[in-house]
N, C-alpha and C positions, 0 to 999 in steps of 0.2 A: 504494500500500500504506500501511496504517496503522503507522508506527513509534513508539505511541505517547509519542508526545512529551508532557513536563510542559508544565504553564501556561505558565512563563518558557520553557522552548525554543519552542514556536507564538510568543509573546509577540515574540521573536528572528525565526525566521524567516516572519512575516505582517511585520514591519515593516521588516524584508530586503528583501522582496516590494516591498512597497509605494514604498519608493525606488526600486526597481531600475527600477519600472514609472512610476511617476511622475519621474521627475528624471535617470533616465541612459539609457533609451530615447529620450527626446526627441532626444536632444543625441548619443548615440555615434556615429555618422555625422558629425558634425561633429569630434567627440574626435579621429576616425581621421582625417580626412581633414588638419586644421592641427595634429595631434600634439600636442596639448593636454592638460599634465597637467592630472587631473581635481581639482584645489583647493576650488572648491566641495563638491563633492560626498565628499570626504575630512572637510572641514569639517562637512557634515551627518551622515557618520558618527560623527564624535566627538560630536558633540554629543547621536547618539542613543545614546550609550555604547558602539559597534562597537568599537569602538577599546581598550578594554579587557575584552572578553568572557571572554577567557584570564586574565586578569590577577587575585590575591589581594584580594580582600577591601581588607587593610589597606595596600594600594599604589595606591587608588584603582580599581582596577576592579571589575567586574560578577562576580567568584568563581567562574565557571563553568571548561569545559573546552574541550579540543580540537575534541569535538561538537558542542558549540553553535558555536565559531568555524566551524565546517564547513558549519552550515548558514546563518552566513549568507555565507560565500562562494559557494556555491552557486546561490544566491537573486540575488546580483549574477551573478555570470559565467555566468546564463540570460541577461542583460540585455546586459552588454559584458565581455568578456576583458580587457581595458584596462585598466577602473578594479578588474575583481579582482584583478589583477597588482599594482596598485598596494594596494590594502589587506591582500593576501597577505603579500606582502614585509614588510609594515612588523610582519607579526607575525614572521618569518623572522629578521628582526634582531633581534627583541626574543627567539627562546629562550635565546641565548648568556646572558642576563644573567637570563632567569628561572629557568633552570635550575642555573648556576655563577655568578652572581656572587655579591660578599659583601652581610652584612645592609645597610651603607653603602650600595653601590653599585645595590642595589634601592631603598632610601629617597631614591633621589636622583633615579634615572630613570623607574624603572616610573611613578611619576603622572603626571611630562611625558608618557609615552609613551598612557597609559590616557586621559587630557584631550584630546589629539592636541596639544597644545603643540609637540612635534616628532614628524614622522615618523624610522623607523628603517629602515637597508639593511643587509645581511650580506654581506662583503668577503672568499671565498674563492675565486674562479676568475682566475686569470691569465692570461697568452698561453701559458703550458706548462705549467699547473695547471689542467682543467678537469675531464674523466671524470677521469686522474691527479690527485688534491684533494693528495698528496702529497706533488708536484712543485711547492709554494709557493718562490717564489725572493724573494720580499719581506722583508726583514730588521727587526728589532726588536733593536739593541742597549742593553744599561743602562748610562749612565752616569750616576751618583751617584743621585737623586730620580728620574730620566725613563730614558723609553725611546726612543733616536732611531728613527725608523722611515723606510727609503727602498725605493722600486720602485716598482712600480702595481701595480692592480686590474682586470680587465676585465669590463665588461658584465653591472655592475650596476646591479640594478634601484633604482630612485629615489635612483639617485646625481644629486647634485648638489641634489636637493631636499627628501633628506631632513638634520635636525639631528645626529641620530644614528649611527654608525658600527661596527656587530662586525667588527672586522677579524683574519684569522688570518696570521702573521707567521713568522719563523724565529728563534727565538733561539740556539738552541745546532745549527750546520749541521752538526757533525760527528755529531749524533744522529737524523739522516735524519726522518722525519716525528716521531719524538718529540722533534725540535726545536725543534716547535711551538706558538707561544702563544697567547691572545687578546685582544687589546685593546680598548676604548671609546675612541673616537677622535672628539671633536665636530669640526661643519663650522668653526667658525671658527679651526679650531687652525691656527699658522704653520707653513706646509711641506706644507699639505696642502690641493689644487686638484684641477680635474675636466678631462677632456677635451672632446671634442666632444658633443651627442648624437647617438648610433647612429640612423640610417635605417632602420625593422625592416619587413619582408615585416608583419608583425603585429602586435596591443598597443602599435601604436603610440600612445596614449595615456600609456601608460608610458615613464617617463624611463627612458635606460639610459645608463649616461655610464661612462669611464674614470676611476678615482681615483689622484691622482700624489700619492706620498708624497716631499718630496726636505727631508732630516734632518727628520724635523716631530717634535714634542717631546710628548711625552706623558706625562703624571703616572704613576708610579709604580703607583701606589692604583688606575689604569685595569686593572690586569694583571685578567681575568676567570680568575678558579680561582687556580693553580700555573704557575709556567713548564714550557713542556714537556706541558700539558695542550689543546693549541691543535686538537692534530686529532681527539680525541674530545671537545671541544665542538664542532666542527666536524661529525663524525658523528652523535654526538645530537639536536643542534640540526636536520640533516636525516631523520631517523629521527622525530622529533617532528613536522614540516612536511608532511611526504609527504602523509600523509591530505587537506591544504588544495589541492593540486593534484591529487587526487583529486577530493576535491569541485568544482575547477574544472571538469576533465574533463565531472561529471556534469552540471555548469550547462550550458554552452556545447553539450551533446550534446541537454538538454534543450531550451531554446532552439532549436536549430535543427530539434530534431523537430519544435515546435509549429508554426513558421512555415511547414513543408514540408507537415504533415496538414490547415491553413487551406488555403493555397493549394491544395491537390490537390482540395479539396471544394468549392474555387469555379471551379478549370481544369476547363473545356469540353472533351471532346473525344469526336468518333464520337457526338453528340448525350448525353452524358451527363457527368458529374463522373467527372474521371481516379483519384478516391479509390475510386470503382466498379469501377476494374478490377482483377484480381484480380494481375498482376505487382507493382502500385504497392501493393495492400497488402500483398503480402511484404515487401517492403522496408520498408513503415511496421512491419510488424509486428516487425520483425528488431531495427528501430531502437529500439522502444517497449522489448522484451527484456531488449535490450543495456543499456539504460540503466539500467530498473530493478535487473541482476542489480551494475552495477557500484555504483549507491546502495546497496544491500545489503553488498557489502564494502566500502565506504568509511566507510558510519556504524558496521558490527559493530569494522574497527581502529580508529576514533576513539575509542570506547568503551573499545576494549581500551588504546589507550595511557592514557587518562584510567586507568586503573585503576593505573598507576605502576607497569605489568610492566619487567619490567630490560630484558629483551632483546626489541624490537620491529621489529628492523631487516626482517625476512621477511617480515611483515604489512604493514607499511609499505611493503616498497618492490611488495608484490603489488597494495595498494591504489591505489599510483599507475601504474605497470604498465596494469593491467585498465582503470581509469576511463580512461585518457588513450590509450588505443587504440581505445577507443571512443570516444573523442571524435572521433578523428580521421577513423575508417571515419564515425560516423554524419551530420557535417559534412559530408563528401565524398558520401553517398548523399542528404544533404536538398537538395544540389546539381539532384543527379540528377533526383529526384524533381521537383522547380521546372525542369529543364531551363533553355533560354535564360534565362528569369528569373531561374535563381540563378544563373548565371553575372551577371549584372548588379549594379552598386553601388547601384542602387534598391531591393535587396531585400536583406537583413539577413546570408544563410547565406552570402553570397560573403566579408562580413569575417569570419563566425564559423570560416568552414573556413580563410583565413587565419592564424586568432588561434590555432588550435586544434593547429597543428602545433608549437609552442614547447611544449606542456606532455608533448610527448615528448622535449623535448630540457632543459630546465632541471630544476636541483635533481637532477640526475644522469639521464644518457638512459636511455631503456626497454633498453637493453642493457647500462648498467652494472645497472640493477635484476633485469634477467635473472641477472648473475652475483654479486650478493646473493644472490637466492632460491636459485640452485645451489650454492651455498657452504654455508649457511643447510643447506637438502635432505642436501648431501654429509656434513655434521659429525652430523645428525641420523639419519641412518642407519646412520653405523660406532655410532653409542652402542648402535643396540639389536643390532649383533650380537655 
């Protein structure tokens, strides 16, 4: 379908494309197999200005929006889940500070982050804070100029190799989750180290490492917003992101459709191309549908949050929702459709269905997103009676 796109958006996603297909097809099989974070190819996003697409104008980036960021996540995560995991994230940690931080604390980061000088990760899930985001037991107390901070972090993404850090803490426990703050926390600060990296079924191109806070000291000035404003930067900054795991959804759903509609039209079988047969095009057709209908609400919420609506949280989480269950079914049938051969690591769709099952569970599972949109439904219906 034609979404008419301006000059600068094609301009974004043909040179999306053209990495994706030149520079990380090559090489993702190899990404996944020695768990290789993608350095290079982080480096050639920055440099083709990926890296600040979201980003203002006068903080060094490209001025655009969520949309554009969409589409070129998209355009990679056709190619490898992997390194869209890794260039997702790094916008994921930068909304905390694009959205709340102060005029300072933009003039200071946003360029490094827009340059790709440093990557950034977003530090809310725990070992008892994950669907529960509220359940942070990581503490942030003030003494004089700093803020000590101790506990850990779990299983996040480009820990350990990113520069940058949003971290959300507990400052005042006795105020349950509006206890909550959020900090900028750089890698080399004292007190603050990594764990192992995690082993993953998938994305394993992606770094995911444990972050230990033990007293590690933090400037003051780091506080992003107000104290006490930690878990609706937290919410927002996921409300903002959904759409980008969405669009993953719709890459990786793509991607493995195309390799499954090749392959069906060059497997043989009963003397003819099994794309002949009429069971194998239901399923291509189901799959083609699926994709298209979830592109269609993934780009209308992007658009719609770029528009700077208050309350996006239903949109969003239907966006990611929709895209990433289809990602999952249509992974799983491109399987199918390749038989033995997609089951094999010589053919592409065995990591994509892999890769494909994390974007139902990260940035909040498709069952916390079910009880957003019930929530969302429920308040929206007492109002009209």
């Amino acid at each position: 379908m034609d979404y008419f796109l301006d000059e600068e958006q094609m301009m974004i996603k043909d040179l999306a494309r053209q990495i994706a297909d030149e520079k990380v097809m090559p090489i993702r099989a190899e990404l996944d197999e020695k768990e290789e974070f993608p350095w290079e190819i982080m480096k050639l996003l920055a440099q083709s200005d990926f890296l600040g697409i979201y980003i203002p104008e006068e903080y060094g980036g490209m001025g655009r929006g969520g949309f554009e960021f969409c589409l070129a996540v998209e355009e990679l995560s056709r190619a490898c889940l992997g390194v869209s995991t890794t260039y997702a994230a790094n916008a994921l940690g930068t909304y905390p500070i694009l959205l709340y931080g102060s005029e300072e604390q933009k003039k200071k980061y946003l360029p490094e982050i827009a340059s790709g000088k440093k990557l950034v990760a977003f530090a809310l899930t725990e070992a008892n804070a994950g669907s529960d985001a509220a359940g942070v037991q990581t503490t942030a107390r003030l003494e004089g100029n700093e803020y000590v901070l101790n506990g850990t972090k779990q299983w996040i993404t480009n820990g350990g190799e990113a520069g940058i850090y949003t971290v959300i803490a507990i400052t005042d426990k006795s105020k349950g989750a509006r206890g909550a703050s959020a900090f900028i926390v750089e890698k080399d600060t004292p007190g603050f180290t990594f764990g192992k990296k995690e082993n993953k079924m998938g994305i394993r191109s992606s770094s995911t490492r444990e972050l230990i806070f033990e007293n590690c000291r933090v400037p003051k000035e780091n506080l992003i917003g107000k104290p006490g404003m930690g878990f609706i930067v937290a919410m927002k900054t996921l409300d903002s992101s959904r759409t980008g795991v969405g669009a993953q959804g719709v890459g990786v759903a793509q991607g493995a459709y195309e390799a499954a509609a090749v392959y069906a039209l060059e497997r043989q079988q009963f003397g003819q191309p099994i794309i002949s047969i009429q069971a194998v095009q239901h399923i291509l057709a189901d799959m083609a549908t699926q994709i298209e209908a979830a592109r269609a609400l993934v780009y209308a919420v992007a658009k719609f949050i770029d528009t700077k609506a208050k309350d996006v949280s239903k949109e969003s989480a239907m966006a990611k929702l929709f895209a990433t269950d289809v990602a999952m079914k249509v992974t799983v049938d491109a399987v199918q459709v390749m038989g033995g051969a997609g089951y094999m690591r010589e053919y592409p769709v065995e990591k994509m269905m892999r890769d494909a099952k994390i974007l139902q569970i990260y940035e909040g599972t498709n069952q916390i997103q079910r009880n957003v949109i019930g929530q969302a439904l429920v308040k929206e219906t007492a109002k009209k009676k």
